[in-house]
N, C-alpha and C positions, 0 to 999 in steps of 0.2 A: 275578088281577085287577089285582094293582101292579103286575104284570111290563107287561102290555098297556099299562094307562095310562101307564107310563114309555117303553116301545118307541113310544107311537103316540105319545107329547112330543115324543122324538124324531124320529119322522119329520115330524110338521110343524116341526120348528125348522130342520129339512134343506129341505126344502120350503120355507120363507120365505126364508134363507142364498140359497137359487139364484135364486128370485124375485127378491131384491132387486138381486143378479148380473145377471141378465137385462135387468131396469129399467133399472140403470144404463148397460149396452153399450150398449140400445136408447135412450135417451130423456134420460138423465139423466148426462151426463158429469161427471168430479172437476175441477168446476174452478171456480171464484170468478171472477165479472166485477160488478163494481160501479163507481160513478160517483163522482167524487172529492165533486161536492154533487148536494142531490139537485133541485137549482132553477139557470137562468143565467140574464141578462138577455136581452128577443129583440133585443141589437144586434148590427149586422154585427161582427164580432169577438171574439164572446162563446167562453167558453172554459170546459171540461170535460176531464174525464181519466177515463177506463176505464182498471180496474188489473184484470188478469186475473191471477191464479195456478191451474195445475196442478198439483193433488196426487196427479200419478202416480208409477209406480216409478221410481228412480233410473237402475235395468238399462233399463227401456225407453225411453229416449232420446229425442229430442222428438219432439213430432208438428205437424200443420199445423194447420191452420182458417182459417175466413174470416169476418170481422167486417164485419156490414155493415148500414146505416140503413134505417127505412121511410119518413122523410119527405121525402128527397132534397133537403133546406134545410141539409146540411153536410157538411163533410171532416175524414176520420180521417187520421189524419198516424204512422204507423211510425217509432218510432225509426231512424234510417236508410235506410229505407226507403221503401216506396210512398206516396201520399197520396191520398184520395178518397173517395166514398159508402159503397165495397165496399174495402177491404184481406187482406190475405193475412198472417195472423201467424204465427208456428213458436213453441211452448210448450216452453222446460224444463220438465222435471219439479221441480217444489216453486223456483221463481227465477220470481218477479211480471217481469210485460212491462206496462209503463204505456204508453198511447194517446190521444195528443192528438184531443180536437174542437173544430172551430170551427164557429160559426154561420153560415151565409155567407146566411141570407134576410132578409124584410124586417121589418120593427119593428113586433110584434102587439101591437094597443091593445088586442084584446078580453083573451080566456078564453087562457092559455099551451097553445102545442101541447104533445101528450106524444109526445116524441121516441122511439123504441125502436131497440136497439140488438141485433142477435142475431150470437150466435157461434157456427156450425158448423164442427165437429168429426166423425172419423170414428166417436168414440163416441157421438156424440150433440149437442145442440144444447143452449142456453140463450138467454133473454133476460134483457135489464132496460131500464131506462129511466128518464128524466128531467124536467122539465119544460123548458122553453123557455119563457120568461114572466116577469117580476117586474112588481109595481105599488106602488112604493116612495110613501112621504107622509109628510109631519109627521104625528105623532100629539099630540104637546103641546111646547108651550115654556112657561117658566116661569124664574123668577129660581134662580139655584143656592142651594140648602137656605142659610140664613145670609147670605146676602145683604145687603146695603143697599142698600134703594130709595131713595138720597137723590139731592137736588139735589147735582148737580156733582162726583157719582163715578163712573165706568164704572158697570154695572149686568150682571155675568157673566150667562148666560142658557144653562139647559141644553136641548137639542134633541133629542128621542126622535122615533125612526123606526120605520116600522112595515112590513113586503111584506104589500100586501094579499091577495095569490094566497097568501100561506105565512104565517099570521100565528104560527106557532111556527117559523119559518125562524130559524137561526144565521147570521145577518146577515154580522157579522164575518168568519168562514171564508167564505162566500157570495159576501160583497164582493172578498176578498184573492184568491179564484182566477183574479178577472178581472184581475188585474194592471192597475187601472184606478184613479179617484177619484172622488171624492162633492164635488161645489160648491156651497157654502151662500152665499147673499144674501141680508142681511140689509138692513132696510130699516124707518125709523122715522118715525115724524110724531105732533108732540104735540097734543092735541087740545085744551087750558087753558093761557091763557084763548082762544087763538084758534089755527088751525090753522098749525101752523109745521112744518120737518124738523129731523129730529135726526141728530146723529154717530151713525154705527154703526161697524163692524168691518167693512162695505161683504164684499166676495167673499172669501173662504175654500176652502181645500181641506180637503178630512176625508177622516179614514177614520171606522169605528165600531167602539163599545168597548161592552160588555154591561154592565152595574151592577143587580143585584140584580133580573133576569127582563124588564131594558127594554134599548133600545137606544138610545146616542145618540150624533150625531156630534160628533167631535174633530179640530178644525183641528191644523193640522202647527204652529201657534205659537198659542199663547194661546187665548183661546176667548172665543166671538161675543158680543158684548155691543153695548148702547147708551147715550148719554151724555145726559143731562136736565138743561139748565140751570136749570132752576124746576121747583118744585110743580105738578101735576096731573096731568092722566090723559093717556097713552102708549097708541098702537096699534104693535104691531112688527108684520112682516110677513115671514116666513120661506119663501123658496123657491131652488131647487137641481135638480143635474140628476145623473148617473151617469154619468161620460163615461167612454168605451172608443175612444184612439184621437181618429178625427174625427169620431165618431161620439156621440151625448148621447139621453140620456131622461129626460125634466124629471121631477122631484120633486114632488109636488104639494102643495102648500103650507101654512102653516097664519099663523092669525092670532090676535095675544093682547093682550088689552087690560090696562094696569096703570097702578096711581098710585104718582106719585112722591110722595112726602110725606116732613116730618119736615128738619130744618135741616143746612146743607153741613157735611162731615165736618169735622175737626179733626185736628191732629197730622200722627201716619203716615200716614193715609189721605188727608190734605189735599195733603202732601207725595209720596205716588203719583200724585195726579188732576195733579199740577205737572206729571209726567216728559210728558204731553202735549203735542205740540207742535200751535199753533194750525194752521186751515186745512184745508184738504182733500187728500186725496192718500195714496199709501199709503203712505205712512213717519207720518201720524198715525194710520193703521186699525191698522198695528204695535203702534204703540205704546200706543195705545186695548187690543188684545186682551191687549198683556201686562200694562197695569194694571188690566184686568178679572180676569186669572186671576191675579195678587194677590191681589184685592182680595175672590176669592173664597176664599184660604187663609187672610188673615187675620181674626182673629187666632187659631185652631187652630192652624194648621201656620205659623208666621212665616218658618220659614227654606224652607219650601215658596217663600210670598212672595216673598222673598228671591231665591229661583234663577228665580224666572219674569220679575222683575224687570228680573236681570244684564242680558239682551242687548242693553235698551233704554238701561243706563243705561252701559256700554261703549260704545255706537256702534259704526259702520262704519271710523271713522279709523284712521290707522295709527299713536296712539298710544292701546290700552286702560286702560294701567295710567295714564294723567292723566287721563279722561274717566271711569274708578271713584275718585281719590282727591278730584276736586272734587264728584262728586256723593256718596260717602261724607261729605264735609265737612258737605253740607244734613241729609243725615240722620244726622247723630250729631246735629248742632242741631236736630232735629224730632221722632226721639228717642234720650233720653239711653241710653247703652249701661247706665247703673245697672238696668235694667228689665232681666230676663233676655228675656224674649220680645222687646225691641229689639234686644238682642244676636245673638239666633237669627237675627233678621232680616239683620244684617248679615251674618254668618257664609254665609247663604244667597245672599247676594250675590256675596261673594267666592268661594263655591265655582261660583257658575254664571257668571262674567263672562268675557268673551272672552280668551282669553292666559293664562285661569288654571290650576289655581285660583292664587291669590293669598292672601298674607298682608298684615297692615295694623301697623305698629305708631306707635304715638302717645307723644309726648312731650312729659312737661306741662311750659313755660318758665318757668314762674311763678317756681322758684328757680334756674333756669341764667342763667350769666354768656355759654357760649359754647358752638355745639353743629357739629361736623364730621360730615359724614356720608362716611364710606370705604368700597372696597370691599375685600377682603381683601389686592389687593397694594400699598395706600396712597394708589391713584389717589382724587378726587371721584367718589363716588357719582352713576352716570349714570341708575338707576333714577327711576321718578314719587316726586316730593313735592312736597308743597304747605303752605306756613308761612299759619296762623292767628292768629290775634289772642294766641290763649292756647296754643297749642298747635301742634306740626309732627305731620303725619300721611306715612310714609314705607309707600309700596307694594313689595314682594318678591315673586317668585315660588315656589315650591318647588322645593328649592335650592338658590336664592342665599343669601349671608349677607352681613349688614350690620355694620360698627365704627361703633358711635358715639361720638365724640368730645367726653366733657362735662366741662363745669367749672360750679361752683358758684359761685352769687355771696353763699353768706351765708342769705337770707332766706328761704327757705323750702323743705322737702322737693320730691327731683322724681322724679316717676312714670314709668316708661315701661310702655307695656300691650303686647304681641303678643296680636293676634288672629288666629287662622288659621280654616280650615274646623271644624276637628276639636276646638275650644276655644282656652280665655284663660288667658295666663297674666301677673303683673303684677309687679313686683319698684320699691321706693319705697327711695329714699335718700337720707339725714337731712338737715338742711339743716346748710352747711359751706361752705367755700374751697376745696373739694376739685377733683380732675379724675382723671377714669377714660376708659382704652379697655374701648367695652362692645361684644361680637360676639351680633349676634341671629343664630340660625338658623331659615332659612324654613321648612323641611320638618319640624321639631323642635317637639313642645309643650310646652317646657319654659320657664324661666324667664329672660330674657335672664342672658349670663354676665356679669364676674363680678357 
């Protein structure tokens, strides 16, 4: 009786082996066809990729098939080859063939078409398929976690998106296969005590970045914010579009009402809302987005601050390292580098400014008689610096190295600090009638010599 039941296991496991043999000649060929996402936008230009791999024998050599649409609203485009509804592809065994699509119909407001895509083979056939469709919107704006809502500071403002046809869609990979962008306009009016407009961050490009199961866009510089000269209640008003090309599909908007309250910053943050230059125009919406995304590091991240900072407080000119040492000058006077988190902030500065990074080193006058600044072969130092009331603030690059030429006058100890990206280091000498050649190295964090 166990001879039978093992002989007749056998014959049906022989019997399934062939079955499934069969299936697959007939119906079900070895091969993988999937769509790089599984959603596009419906505009002209929209963009997809089918990665087909054959998991045939190595011995049996390629074969052919034909790939081809049922909605006749696009073209498959062959590596080198054909392009159109219907293509003709040839399959290594186990070596992926990737297949461009494009959209080529027109812009569907409703319900997304479901594209299908089938590939015939002489073992058999498969499909898959897509959507055609997105219905992108504001889902929420809201001041970034830690914020300050105050009068006469930027007010950073995070921006979650939602596709309402995919509301678990990966956005990010979604968005980046269209080799396209996301345009955010932003747009403000205060409502207290009477209806007036406010500074915003005006148009932005973005892409999108996921954080913690949301989605929200991110300008290629700084991030969207608005400016409130007074106390009271703010309407912002967020809308944007998907543009592919010359081609757009508006974003559908959202709107958020907030009060500003609570008395104009102080300090650092007084001295951020400064780097704004008045007026309208886009060299203030700049510089407006980079003192928002400040303004939203600090004071957690200062030297985050710091690097978002640089590019505003560098400029466009063709000298960076005078246009960071006059404005390092404000903020050392705004705040003191005694504060370690001021210090970061600097540090953050220097690492993100145009030309750099950059190193800073400061030398207190208070007991020098006389101070030369050389470059190593004795020439006058042609690098940035700028003399203080109390102090010289000299700019280096990584690199370069400075001699300084000091003489004591007597009265009092004199400090010199190097600050680089990577930390400080300070070395003080006793007050005297002395005179030293001192070589600071920019790219070194060590101690100016000797």
């Amino acid at each position: 009786m166990r001879r039978f039941r093992s002989l007749r296991g056998l014959i049906l496991g022989a019997l399934w082996v062939l079955g499934s043999a069969l299936g697959t000649a007939q119906g079900a060929p070895r091969v993988e066809l999937v769509p790089r996402v599984p959603a596009i936008p419906s505009l002209p230009g929209a963009r997809n990729e089918l990665r087909l791999h054959w998991k045939g024998d190595l011995a049996s050599g390629p074969q052919r098939g034909v790939l081809s649409l049922t909605s006749g609203l696009g073209v498959l485009s062959v590596p080198g080859g054909a392009e159109g509804p219907r293509v003709e592809v040839e399959l290594d065994p186990g070596v992926p063939l990737a297949v461009a699509y494009r959209y080529t119909g027109p812009d569907l407001k409703g319900k997304p078409l479901r594209e299908e895509v089938d590939l015939t083979l002489p073992e058999g056939s498969v499909r898959t398929g897509f959507d055609v469709g997105m219905a992108l919107e504001v889902q929420k704006v809201s001041p970034v976690p830690g914020a300050r809502v105050s009068p006469g500071l930027p007010v950073p403002l995070r921006v979650e998106v939602v596709d309402r046809f995919h509301p678990g869609a990966n956005l990010p990979a979604w968005i980046a296969a269209q080799q396209g962008f996301l345009e955010l306009r932003l747009e403000g009016q205060s409502l207290d005590p009477e209806p007036s407009g406010l500074r915003t961050t005006g148009t932005q490009r973005c892409s999108v970045r996921e954080r913690s199961g949301r989605f929200e866009l991110v300008p290629q510089a700084g991030v969207p914010a608005f400016l409130a000269p007074h106390r009271g209640r703010v309407r912002i008003q967020v809308q944007g579009a998907l543009i592919l090309g010359n081609a757009r599909s508006p974003l559908a908007g959202g709107i958020q009402e907030l009060t500003v309250e609570g008395e104009p910053p102080a300090g650092v943050l007084l001295w951020m809302a400064g780097r704004i230059p008045p007026g309208e125009g886009e060299a203030p919406s700049r510089s407006l987005a980079a003192v928002a995304q400040a303004a939203a590091f600090w004071p957690a991240d200062p030297r985050g601050a710091g690097k978002a900072l640089a590019p505003i407080l560098t400029g466009e000119g063709a000298d960076p390292g005078g246009a960071l040492l006059r404005n390092a000058a404000e903020l050392l006077e705004a705040a003191p580098p005694g504060e370690e988190t001021n210090l970061r902030l600097l540090q953050g500065v220097l690492t993100g400014a145009r030309g750099g990074p950059w190193g800073l080193v400061r030398v207190d006058r208070g007991g020098l008689k006389a101070l030369r600044l050389l470059d190593t072969q004795g020439a006058p130092y042609g690098g940035p610096k700028v003399a203080l009331p109390r102090e010289t603030l000299v700019g280096l690059r990584a690199g370069q190295r400075l001699v300084l030429r000091l003489s004591g006058n007597g009265g009092a100890p004199v400090t010199l600090t190097k600050i680089l990206p990577e930390g400080v280091r300070s070395k003080t000498y006793p007050a005297g009638t002395w005179e030293k050649a001192v070589t600071v190295y920019g790219d070194r964090l060590a101690a100016p010599a000797p």
